[in-house]
matplotlib code that plots the C-alpha trace (Angstrom):
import matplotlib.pyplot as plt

x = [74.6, 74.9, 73.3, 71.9, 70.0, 71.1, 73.6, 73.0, 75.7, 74.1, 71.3, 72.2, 74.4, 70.6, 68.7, 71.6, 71.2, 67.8, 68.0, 70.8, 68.7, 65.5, 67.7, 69.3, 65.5, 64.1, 66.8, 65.8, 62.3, 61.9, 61.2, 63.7, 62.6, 61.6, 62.7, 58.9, 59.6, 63.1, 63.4, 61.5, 60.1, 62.1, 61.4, 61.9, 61.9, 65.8, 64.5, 66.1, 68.3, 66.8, 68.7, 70.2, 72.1, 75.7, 78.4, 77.5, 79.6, 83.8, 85.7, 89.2, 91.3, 91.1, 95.0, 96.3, 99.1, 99.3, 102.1, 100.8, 100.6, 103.0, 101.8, 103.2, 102.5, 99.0, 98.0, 94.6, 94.0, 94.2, 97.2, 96.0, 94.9, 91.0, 91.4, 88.0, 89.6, 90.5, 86.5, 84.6, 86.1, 85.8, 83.6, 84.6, 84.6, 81.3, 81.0, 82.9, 81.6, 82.6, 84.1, 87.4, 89.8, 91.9, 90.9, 90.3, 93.9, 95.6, 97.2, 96.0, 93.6, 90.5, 88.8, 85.6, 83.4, 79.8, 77.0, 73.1, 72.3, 68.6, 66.0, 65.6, 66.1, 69.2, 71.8, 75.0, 78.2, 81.5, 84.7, 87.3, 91.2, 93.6, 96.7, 99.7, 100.0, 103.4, 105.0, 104.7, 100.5, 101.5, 98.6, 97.9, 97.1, 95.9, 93.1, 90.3, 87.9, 84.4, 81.7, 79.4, 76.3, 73.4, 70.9, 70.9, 70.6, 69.2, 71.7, 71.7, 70.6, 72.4, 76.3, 78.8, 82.0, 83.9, 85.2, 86.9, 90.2, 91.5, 93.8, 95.9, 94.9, 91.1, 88.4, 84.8, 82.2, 78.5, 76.0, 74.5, 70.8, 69.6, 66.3, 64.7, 65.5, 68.3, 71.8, 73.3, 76.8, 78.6, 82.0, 84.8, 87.1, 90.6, 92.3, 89.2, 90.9, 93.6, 92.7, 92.4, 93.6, 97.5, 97.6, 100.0, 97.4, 96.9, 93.3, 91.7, 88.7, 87.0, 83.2, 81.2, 77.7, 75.5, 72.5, 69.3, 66.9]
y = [81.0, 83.4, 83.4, 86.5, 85.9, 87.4, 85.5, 85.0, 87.8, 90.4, 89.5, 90.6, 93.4, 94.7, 94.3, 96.0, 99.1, 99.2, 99.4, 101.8, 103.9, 103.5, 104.1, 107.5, 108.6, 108.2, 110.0, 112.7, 113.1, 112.3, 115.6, 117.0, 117.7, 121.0, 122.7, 122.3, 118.3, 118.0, 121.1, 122.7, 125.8, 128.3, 129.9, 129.0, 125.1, 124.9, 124.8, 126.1, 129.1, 132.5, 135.4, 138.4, 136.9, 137.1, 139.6, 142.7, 145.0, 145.4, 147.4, 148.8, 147.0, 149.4, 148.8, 149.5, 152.2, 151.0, 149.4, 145.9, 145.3, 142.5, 139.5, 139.0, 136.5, 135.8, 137.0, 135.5, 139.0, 142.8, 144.5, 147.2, 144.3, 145.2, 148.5, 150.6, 153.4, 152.8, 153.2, 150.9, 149.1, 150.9, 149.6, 147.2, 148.7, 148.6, 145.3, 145.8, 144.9, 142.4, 138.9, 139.9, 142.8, 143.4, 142.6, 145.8, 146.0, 145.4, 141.9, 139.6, 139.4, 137.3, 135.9, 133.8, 131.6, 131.0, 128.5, 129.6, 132.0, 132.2, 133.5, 130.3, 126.6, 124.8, 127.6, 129.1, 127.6, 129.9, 128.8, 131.8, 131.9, 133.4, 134.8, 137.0, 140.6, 140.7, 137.2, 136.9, 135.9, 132.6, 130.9, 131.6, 128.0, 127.4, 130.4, 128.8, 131.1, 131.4, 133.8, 136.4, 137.5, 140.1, 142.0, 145.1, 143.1, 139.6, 137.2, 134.6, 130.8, 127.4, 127.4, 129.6, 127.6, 126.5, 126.2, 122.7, 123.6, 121.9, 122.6, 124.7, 128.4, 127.6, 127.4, 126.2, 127.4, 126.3, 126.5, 129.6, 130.1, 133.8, 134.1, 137.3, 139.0, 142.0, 143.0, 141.1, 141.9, 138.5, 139.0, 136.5, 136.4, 134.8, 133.4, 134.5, 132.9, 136.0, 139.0, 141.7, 144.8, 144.6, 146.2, 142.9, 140.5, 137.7, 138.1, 139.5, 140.1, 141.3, 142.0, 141.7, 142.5, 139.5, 140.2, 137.8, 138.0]
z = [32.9, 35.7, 38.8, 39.7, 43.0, 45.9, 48.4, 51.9, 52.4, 50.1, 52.0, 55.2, 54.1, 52.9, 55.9, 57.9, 55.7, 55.9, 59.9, 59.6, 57.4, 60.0, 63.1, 61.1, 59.9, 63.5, 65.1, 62.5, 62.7, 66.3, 68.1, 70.7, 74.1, 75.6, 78.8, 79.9, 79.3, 81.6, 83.6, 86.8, 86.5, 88.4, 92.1, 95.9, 94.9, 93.6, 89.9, 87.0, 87.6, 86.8, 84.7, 86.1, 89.6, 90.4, 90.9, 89.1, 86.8, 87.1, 89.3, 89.3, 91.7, 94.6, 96.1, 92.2, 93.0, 96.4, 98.3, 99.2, 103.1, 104.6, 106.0, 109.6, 112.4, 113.8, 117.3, 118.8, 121.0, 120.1, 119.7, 122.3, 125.0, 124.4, 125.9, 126.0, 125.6, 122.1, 120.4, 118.6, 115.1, 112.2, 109.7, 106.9, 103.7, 101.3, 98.7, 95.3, 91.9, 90.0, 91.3, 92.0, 93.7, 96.6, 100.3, 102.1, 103.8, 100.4, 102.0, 98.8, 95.7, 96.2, 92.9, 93.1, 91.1, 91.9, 90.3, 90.2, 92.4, 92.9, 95.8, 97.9, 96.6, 97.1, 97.5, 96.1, 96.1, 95.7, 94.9, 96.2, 95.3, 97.2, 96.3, 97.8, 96.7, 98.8, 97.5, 93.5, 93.5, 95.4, 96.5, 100.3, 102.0, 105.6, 105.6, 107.0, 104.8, 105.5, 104.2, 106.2, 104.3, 104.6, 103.0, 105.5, 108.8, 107.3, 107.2, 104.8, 105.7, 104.5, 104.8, 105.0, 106.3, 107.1, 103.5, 101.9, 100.6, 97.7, 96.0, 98.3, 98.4, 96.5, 99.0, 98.5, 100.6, 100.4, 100.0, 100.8, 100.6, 100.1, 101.5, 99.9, 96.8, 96.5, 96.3, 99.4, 100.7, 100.6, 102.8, 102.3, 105.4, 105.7, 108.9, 111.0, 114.2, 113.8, 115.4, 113.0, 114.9, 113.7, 110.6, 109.6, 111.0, 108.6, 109.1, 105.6, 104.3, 100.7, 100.2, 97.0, 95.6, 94.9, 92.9, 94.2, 91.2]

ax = plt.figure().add_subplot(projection="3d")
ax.plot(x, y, z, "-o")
ax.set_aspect("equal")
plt.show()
């Protein structure tokens, strides 16, 4: 006669379903959590980041057409010895739209990255890339880049370099904390220590409008 009651095996092979089945059925019904349950609300305290900030819109590149500006040998003083004859700079170009174009003198193409940007909390960070317009889009190493910001004559607080460059030619500077709401110029500048009166100066520089919701 057959034995028909379970063996010790059967046994455990049946209690391991069961829990398998309990486990699956918990994970089911079990309700998810809300962004009220894990996440600050947004604002000044670095909370979660609000819609609508960033680099705005696209924009033709504005040296398209254009013959691209060599790249000569850095000079620490101005070309015409600081004479005071020769006027006060001109003034830099307005921001572009978008997160990447031409720096104003048509030297190399600066592309950036950002993370939340946001009135207050714990800033912005940018990642910039540059390349050569004059040597193939190689990346340009060595440019000590650092970024100048303002909403008309407010700067903007946290930092804003010296940048960490890695790999060569990609530059991360931050952060940067906007203090007031607006579109802030954010002006990313290349071999500062150059000065940037030869027209071949290594010195570059490309602005962009940052939206502060």
């Amino acid at each position: 006669m057959l034995d028909h009651r379970p063996t010790t095996s059967s046994k455990l092979a049946g209690r391991c379903a069961a829990m398998a089945f309990a486990l699956t059925t918990s994970f089911v019904l079990a309700p998810s959590c809300t962004s009220d349950d894990t996440t600050p609300a947004p604002g000044d305290s670095g909370g979660m980041c609000p819609a609508g900030g960033g680099p705005m819109g696209t924009e033709a590149d504005h040296c398209m057409g254009m013959t691209p500006q060599d790249v000569g040998a850095c000079v620490t003083e101005p070309a015409d010895g600081g004479d005071l004859d020769a006027g006060p700079p001109e003034p830099l170009p307005g921001p572009h739209k978008g997160s990447a174009n031409s720096d104003d003198d048509c030297k190399y193409h600066v592309s950036f990255t950002n993370d939340c940007v946001q009135k207050g909390g714990t800033g912005t960070t940018f990642k910039v890339t540059l390349t050569s317009l004059t040597k193939n889009m190689a990346a340009v190493p060595g440019a000590n880049a650092y970024i100048e910001a303002f909403l008309g004559n407010r700067p903007a607080d946290g930092t804003t370099g010296p940048a960490v460059e890695n790999p060569p030619g990609v530059y991360t500077i931050g952060p940067v904390i906007f203090p007031v709401s607006g579109d802030w110029t954010v002006r990313f500048h290349f071999f500062g220590d150059c000065s940037d009166v030869p027209e071949d100066s290594p010195h570059g520089h490309a602005a962009f409008l940052i939206t502060v919701p």
